[in-house]
N, C-alpha and C positions, 0 to 999 in steps of 0.2 A: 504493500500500500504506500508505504512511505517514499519509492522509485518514482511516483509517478507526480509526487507533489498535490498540492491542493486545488486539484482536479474540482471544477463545480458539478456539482451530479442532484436531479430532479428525480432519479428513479435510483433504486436497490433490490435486485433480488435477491434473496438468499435460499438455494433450492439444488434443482438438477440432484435430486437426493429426499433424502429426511432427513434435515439437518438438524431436527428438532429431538431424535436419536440420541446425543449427545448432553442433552439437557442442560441443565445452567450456562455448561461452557460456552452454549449460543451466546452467552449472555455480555460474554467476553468479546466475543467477532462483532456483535451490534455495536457495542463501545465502541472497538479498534475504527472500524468503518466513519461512525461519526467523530472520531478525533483525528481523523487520516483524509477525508474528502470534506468536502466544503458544500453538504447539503441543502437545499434550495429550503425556504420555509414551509413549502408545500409537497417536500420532496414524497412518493411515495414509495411503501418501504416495507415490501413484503417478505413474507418468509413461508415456503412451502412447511407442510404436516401429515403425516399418517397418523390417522384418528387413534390409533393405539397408542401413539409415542408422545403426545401432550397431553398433561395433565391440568387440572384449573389456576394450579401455583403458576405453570412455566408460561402458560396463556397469559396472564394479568400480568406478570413482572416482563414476557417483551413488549406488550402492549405500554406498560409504564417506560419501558428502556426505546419506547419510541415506533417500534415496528408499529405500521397502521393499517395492514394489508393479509390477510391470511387464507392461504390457499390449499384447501384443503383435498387431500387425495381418496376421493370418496370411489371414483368407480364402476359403483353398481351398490342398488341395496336388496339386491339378492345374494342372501350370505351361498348359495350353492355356485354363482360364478366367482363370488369372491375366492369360496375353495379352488377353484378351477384355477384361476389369477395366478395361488400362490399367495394371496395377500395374507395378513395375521391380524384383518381386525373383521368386525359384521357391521351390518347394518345399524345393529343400537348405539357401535360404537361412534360411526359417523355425527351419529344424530345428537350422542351426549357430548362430544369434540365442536360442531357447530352452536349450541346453546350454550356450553361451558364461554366459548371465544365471545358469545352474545355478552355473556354476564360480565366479561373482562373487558370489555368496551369496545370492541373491534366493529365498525358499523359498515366495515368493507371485506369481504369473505367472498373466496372465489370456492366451485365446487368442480374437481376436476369427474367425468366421468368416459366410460369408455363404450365404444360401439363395436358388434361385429367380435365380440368375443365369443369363445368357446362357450357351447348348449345353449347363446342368447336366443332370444326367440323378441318378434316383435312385441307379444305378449310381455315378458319380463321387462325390454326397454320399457314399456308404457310406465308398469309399476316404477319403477327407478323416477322415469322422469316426474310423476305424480309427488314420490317421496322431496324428490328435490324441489319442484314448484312450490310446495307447501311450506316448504321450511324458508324459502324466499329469500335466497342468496342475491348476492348484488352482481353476480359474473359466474358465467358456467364455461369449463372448455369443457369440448366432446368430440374425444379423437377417436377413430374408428385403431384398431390393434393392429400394429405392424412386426411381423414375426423377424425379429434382425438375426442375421447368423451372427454364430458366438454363445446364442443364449438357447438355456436348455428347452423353450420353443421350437424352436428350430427343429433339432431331432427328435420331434414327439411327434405320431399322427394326431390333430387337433379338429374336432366337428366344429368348424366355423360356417357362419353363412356365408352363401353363395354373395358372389357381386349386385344382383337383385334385390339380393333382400337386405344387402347392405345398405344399396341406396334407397330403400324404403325407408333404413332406420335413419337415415340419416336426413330424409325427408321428414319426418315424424318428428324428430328431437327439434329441425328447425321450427315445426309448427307448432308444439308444444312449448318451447321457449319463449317463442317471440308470442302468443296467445299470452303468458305468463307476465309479458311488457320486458323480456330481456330478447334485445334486439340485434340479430347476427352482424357484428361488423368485418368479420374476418370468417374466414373458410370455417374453422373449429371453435369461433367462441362469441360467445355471447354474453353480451354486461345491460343492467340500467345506465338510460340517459347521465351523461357524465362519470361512468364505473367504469371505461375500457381500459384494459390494462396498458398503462403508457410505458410501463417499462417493454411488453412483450410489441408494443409499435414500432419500439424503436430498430426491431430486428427487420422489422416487414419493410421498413422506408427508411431504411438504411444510414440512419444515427448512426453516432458512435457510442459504443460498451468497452469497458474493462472486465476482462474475468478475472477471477483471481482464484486460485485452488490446481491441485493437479486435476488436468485435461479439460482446463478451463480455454475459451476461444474469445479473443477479443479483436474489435474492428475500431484502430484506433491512429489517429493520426497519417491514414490515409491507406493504412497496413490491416492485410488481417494475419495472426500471429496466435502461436498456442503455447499453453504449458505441459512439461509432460506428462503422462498418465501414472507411472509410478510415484509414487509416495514419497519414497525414501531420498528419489532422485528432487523431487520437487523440494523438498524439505531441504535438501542439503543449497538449495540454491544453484543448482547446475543443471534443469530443466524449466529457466521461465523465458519469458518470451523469444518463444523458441520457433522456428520455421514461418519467418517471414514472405509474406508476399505482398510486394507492393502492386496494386490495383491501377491496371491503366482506364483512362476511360472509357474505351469498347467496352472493357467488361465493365466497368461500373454502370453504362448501361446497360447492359443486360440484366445485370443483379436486379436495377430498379425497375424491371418489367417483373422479372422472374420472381421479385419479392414481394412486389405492391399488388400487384394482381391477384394477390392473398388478400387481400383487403376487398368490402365490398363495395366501395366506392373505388376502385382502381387507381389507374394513375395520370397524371395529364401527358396528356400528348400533342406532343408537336413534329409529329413528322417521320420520327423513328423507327429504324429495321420495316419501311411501307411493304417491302414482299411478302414478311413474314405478319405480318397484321392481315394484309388483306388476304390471307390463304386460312390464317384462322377464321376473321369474320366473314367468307365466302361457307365455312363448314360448322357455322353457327356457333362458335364457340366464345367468341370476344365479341362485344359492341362498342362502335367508336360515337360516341355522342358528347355533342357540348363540351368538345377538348378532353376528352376523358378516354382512357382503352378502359373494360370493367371484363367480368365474365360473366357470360351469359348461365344461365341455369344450365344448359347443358354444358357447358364449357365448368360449370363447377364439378359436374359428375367425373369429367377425365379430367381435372388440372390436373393431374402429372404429364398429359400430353400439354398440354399448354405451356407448362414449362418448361417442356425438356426445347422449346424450340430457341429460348434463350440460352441454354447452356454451352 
């Protein structure tokens, strides 16, 4: 922290984990951060949680130590995918972790939940999202399950839904949500009027972040650069800002198509990659209206064709 000087910074996450695992000692990094960066008075300043690993104590004391943002990794409140997940907490526990954060004063609570997981059924989303509308969170993401190799997913036969009925569920959570008045501004998430996550904007339309932590990634000074993944290595100070690349402008346009177009207001356009625009908006997938590229509904079902054409 101390490398990079008194950085002014409007956003914080503390996450890519359960960092709340650790307990108190969060309490220690909240400090370091606000005595190391020059936070805005409005900076906001979350911290991810698995409903098992905070308790009423650690909720009130980061809330007093400043955190104002709490996002919680709910899921599913079907404890039978939760088993599937792998997760270690249920459904009660979600629900007692969300009113616990209520009573500690947090009046910004994200609920992460997932689509397209193993035995889901359109049936079970509904429940989940029922549980969640009720409980009235100020911001939901809802990623559908991405099996990455590496991870024991990978080599297991898994009953997932077909591409159909994916995007039924994913159809269905948008209607459900936004029914509830949390309004999709981004491909996976959805906040109340003025709740969108500015920190997680900044990735889409391409801000600058600092990460800090092994196999932390930050886009910073014109560079994007990483820390190593090993611990030991990071610790000793011989794996940080490590494998630079500095960003010409071709690609930084590209990023800003490839990034913003995650967003459901897209991005302004003046004129850029015209082949590759009108070969999308000839096959329905981008609309170019009032200086703006956006995605179309169907163009939100394959965005990953839509992006790979900036890559």
């Amino acid at each position: 922290m101390r490398s990079y000087g008194a950085v002014e910074a409007d956003s914080v996450f503390i996450g890519g984990g359960t960092p709340t695992c650790i307990g108190e000692s969060l309490l220690r990094i909240v400090k370091s951060i606000k005595a190391n960066f020059a936070l805005t008075r409005n900076c906001e300043f979350s911290v991810e949680t698995n409903p098992k690993t905070a308790d009423a104590e650690l909720l009130y004391a980061l809330r007093e130590a400043g955190v104002n943002r709490l996002s919680i990794g709910a899921q599913s409140f079907s404890d039978g995918e939760l088993r599937e997940l792998g997760r270690i907490h249920c459904a009660e526990d979600i629900a007692d972790t969300f009113y616990a954060a209520r009573r500690a004063g947090f009046s910004n609570i994200n609920l992460d939940i997932m689509l397209a997981t193993p035995h889901q059924t359109l049936e079970s989303l509904s429940e989940t999202l029922n549980a969640v509308t009720q409980m009235g969170p100020e911001h939901v993401s809802a990623y559908s399950l991405i099996v990455e190799e590496g991870t024991p997913f990978f080599t297991m036969e898994l009953d997932l839904p077909n591409e159909d009925i994916e995007r039924e569920m994913y159809a269905l959570a948008c209607k459900r949500l936004e029914e509830a008045g949390l309004e999709r501004y981004e491909i996976s998430n959805f906040a109340k009027r003025g709740f969108e996550c500015r920190h997680n904007i900044k990735y889409w339309t391409r801000e600058q972040y600092i990460g800090l932590g092994a196999a932390a990634h930050s886009f910073f000074g014109g560079a994007r650069y990483s820390n190593a993944a090993d611990v030991d290595t990071y610790v000793r100070g011989d794996g940080r800002k490590c494998d630079f690349e500095a960003i010409s402008p071709l690609d930084a346009q590209k990023e800003y198509f490839m990034l913003g177009l995650r967003m459901k207001d897209g991005v302004k356009y003046n004129g850029e990659f015209p082949d590759k625009i009108e070969k999308l908006a000839s096959a329905g997938l981008v609309e170019v209206k009032e200086g703006r590229v956006r995605l179309t509904e169907r163009g939100g079902d394959v965005a990953n064709v839509v992006f790979r054409e900036f890559v």
